[in-house]
KOLGUSE-838164 format. One record per atom (N, C-alpha, C, O, CB): y, x, z. Coordinates in steps of 0.05 Angstrom, whole numbers, plus 32768, in hexadecimal, padded with zeros to 4 digits. Glycine has a CB too. Layout:
BEGIN
YXZ
...
//
This chain:
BEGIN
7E277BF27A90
7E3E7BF67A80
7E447C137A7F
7E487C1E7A94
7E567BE57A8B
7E467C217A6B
7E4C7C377A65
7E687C3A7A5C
7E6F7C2A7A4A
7E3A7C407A55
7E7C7C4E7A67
7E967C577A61
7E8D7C6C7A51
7E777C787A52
7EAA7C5F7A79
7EA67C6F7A3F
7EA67C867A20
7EC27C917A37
7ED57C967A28
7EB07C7479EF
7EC97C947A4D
7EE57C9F7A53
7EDD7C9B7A6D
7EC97C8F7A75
7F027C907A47
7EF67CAB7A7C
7EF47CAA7A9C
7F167C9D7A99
7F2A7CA57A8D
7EED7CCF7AB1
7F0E7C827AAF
7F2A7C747ABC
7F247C757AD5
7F117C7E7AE2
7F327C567AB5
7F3E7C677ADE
7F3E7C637B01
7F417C4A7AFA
7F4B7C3F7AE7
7F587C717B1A
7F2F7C3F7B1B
7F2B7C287B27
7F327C2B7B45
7F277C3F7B4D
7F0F7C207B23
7F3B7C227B51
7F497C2A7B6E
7F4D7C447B74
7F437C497B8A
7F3A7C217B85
7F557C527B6B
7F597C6E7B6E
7F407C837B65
7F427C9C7B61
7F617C717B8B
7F2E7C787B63
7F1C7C807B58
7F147C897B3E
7F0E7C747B32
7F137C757B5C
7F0E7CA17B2C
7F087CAB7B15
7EE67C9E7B13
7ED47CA17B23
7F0C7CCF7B16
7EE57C917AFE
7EC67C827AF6
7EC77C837AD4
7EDA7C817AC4
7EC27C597B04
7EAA7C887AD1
7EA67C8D7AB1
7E9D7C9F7AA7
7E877CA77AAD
7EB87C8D7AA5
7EAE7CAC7A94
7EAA7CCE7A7F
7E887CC57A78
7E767CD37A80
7EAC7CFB7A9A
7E837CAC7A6A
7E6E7CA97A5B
7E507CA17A66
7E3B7C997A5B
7E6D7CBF7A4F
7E587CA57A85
7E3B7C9A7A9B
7E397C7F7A99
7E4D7C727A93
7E3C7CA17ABF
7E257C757A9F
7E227C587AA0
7E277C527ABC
7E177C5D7ACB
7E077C4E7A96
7E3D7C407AC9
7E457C367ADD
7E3F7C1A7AE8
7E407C057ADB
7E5A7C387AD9
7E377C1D7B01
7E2C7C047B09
7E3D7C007B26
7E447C0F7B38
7E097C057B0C
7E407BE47B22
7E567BD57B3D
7E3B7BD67B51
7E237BD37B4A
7E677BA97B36
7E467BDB7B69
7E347BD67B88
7E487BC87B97
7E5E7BD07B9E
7E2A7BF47B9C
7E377BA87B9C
7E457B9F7BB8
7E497BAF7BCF
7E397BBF7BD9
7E377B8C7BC4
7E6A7BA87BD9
7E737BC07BEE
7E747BAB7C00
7E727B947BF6
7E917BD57BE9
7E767BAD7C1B
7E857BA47C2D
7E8E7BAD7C42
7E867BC37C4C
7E7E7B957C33
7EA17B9D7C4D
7EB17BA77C63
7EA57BA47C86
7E977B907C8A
7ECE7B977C5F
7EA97BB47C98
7E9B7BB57CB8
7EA27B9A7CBD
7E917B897CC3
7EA97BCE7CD4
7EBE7B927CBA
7EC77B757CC1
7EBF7B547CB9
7EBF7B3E7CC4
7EDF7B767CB9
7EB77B617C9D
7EAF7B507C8A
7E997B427C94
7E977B2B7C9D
7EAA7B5C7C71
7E807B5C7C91
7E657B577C93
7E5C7B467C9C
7E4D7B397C8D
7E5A7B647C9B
7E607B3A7CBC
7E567B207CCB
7E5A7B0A7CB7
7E467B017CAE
7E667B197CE8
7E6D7B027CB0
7E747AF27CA2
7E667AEE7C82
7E5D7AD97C79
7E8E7AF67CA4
7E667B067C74
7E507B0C7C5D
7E3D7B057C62
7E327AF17C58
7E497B247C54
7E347B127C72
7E177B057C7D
7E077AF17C7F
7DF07AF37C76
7E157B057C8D
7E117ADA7C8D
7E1C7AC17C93
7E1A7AB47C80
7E0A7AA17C7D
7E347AC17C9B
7E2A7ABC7C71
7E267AA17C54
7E1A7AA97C43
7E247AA37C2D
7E3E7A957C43
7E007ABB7C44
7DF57AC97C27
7DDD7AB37C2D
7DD87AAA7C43
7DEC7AF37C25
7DD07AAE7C17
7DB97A9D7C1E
7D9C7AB07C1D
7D857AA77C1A
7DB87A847C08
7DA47ACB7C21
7D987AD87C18
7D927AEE7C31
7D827B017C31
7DA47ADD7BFF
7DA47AE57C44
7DAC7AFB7C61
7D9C7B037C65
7DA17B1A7C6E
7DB57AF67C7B
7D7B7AFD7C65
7D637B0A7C74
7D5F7B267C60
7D4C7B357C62
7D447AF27C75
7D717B297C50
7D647B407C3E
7D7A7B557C45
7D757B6D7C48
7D617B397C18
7D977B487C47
7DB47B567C52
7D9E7B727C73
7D887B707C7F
7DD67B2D7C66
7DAD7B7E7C73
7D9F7B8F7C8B
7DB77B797C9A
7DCD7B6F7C94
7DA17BBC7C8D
7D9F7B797CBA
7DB07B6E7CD4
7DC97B767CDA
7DD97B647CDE
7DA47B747CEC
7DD27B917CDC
7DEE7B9F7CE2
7DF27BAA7CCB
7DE47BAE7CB7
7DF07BB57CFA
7E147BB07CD3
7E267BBB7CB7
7E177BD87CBD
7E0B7BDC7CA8
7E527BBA7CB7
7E137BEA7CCC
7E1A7C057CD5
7DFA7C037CC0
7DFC7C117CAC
7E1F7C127CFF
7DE57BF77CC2
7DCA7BF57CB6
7DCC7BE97C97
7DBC7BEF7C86
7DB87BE17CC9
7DDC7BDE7C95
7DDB7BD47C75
7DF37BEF7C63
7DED7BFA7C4E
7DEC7BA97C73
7E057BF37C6F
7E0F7C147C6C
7E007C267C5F
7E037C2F7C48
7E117C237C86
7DEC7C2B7C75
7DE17C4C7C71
7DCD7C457C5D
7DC17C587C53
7DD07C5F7C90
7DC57C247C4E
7DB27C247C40
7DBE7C227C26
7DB67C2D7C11
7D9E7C127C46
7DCE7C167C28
7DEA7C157C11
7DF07C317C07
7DED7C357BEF
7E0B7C097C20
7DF67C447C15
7E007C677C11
7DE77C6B7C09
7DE67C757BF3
7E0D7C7E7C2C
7DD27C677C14
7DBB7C767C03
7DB37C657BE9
7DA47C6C7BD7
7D9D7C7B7C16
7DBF7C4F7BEB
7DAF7C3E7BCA
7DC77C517BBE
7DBC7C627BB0
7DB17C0C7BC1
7DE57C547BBE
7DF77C607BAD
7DF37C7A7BAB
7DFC7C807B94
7E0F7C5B7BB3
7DEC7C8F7BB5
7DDA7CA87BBA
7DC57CAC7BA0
7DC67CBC7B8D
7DC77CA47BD7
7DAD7C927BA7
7D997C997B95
7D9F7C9A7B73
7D957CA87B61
7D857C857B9C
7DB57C837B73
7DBF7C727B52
7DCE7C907B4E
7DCA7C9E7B3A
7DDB7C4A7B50
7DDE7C987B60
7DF47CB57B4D
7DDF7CCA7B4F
7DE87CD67B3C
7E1A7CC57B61
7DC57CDB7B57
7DC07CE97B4A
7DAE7CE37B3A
7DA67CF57B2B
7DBD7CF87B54
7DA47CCB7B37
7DA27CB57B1C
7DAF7CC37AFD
7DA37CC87AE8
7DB87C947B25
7DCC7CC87B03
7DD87CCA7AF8
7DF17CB27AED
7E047CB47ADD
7DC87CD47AEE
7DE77C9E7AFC
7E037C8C7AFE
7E1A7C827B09
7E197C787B20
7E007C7F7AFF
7E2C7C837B00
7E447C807B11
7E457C5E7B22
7E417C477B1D
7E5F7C847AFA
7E4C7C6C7B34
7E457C4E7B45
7E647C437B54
7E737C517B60
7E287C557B64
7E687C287B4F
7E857C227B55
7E7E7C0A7B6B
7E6D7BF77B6A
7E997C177B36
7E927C127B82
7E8C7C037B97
7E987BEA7B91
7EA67BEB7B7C
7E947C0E7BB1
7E957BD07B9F
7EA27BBC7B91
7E977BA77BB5
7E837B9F7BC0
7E927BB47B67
7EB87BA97BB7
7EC67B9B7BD2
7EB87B7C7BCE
7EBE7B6D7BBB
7EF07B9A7BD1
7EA67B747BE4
7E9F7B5A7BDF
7EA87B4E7BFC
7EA07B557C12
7E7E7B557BD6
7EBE7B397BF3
7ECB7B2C7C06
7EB97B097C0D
7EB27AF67C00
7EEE7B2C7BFA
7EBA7B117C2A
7EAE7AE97C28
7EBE7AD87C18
7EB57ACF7C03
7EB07AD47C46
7EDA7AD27C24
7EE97ABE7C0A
7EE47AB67BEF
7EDE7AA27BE2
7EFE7AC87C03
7EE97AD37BED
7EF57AD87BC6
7ED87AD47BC0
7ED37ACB7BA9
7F057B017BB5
7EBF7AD97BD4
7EA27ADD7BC1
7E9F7AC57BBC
7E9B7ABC7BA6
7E867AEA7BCE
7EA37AB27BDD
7E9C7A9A7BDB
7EA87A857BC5
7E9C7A717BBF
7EA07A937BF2
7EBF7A8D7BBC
7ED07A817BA8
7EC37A877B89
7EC47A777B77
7EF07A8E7BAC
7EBB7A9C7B87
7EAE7AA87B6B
7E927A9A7B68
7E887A917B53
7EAA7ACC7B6C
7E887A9B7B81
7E6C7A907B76
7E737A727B72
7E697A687B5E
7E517A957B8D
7E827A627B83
7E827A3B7B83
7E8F7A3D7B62
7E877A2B7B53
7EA17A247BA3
7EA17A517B57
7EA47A4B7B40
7E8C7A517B26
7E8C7A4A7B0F
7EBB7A567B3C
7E7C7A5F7B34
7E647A607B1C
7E4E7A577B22
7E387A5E7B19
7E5D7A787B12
7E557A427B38
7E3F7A2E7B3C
7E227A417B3E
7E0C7A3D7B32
7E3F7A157B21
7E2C7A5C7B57
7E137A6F7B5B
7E127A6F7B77
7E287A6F7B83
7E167A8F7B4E
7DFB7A6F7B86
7DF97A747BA4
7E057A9B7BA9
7E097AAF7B9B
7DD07A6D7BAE
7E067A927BC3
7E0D7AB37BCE
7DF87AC17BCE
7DF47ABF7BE6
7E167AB77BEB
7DE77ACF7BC7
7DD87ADF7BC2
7DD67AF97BBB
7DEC7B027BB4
7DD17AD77BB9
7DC47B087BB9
7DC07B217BB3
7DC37B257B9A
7DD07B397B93
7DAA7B287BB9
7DB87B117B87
7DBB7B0A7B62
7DDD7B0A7B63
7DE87B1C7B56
7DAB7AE17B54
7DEE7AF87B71
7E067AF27B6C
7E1D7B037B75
7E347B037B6E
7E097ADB7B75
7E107B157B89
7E167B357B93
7E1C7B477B79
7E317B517B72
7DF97B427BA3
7E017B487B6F
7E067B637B60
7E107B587B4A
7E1A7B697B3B
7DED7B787B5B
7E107B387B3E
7E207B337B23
7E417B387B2B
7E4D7B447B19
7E1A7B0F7B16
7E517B317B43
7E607B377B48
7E707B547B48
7E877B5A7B3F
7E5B7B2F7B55
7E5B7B657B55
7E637B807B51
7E607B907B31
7E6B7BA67B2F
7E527B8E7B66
7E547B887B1E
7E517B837B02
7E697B797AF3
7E747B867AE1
7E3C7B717AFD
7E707B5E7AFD
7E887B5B7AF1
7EA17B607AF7
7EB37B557AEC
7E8A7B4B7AED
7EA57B787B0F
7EC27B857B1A
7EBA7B9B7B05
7ECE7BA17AF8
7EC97B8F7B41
7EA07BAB7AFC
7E9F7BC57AF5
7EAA7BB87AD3
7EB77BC57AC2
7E7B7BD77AFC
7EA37BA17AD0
7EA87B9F7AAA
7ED07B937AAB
7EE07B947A98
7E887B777A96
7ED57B887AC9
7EF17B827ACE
7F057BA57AC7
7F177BAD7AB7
7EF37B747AF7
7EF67BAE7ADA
7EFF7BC77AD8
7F097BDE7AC3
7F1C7BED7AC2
7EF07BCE7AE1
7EE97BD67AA9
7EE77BE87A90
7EF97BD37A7C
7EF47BD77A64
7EC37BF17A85
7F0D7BBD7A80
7F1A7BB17A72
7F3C7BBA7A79
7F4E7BC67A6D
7F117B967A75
7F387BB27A89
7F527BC17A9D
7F577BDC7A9C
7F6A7BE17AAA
7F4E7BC07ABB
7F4C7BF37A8E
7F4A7C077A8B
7F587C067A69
7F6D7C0F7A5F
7F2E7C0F7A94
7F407BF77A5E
7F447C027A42
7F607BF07A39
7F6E7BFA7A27
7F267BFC7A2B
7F697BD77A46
7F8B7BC97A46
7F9C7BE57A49
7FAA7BEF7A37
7F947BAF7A66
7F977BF27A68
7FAB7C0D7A6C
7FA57C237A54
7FB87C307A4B
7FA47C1E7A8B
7F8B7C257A4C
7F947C3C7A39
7FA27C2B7A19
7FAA7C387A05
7F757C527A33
7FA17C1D7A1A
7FAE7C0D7A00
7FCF7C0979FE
7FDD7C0779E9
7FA17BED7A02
7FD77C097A17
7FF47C077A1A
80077C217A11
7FFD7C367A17
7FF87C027A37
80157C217A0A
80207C3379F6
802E7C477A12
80377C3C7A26
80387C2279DA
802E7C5D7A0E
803F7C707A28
805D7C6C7A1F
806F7C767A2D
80377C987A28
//
């Protein structure tokens, strides 16, 4: 998804015309629990401190890529709730469609705020 403009998304400036891509984030607390219910865990790295430093370097490689890369909070709950409603397993596929559809949540939510009259 490419922005024609730079907005904020959690305090964050994303856009000015780069093509932006959502990355599953997660939290130190979270992780066991992410883990756990991915059907996919053998691919998850064993520890958060290890799935981290490979995460910062996949978001590393994509921005001097030249893409803007938007982190995107993946909670067990809310994930587990998103996927039973699209009848999708927890996975790596259902990972990154997730983080895809906060980045297109995001570029809507943006262009509502710039539409609203000052």
């Amino acid at each position: 998804m490419c922005l024609p403009y730079v907005m904020k998304h959690g305090g964050e400036m994303i856009g000015a015309g780069r093509r932006v891509i959502g990355l599953p984030w997660y939290s130190r607390d979270d992780y066991p629990a992410i883990r756990s219910m991915m059907v996919d865990a053998h691919v998850l790295a064993s520890t958060y401190d290890q799935w981290r430093m490979a995460a910062e370097n996949n978001e590393r490689v994509a921005q001097e890529a030249g893409l803007e890369v938007m982190r995107v909070m993946i909670e067990p709950e809310e994930f587990a709730t998103w996927c039973a409603k699209r009848n999708l397993e927890p996975d790596s596929r259902a990972r990154s469609q997730r983080a895809q559809e906060a980045v297109q949540e995001a570029v809507q939510e943006a262009v509502q705020e710039r539409q609203q009259p000052e």
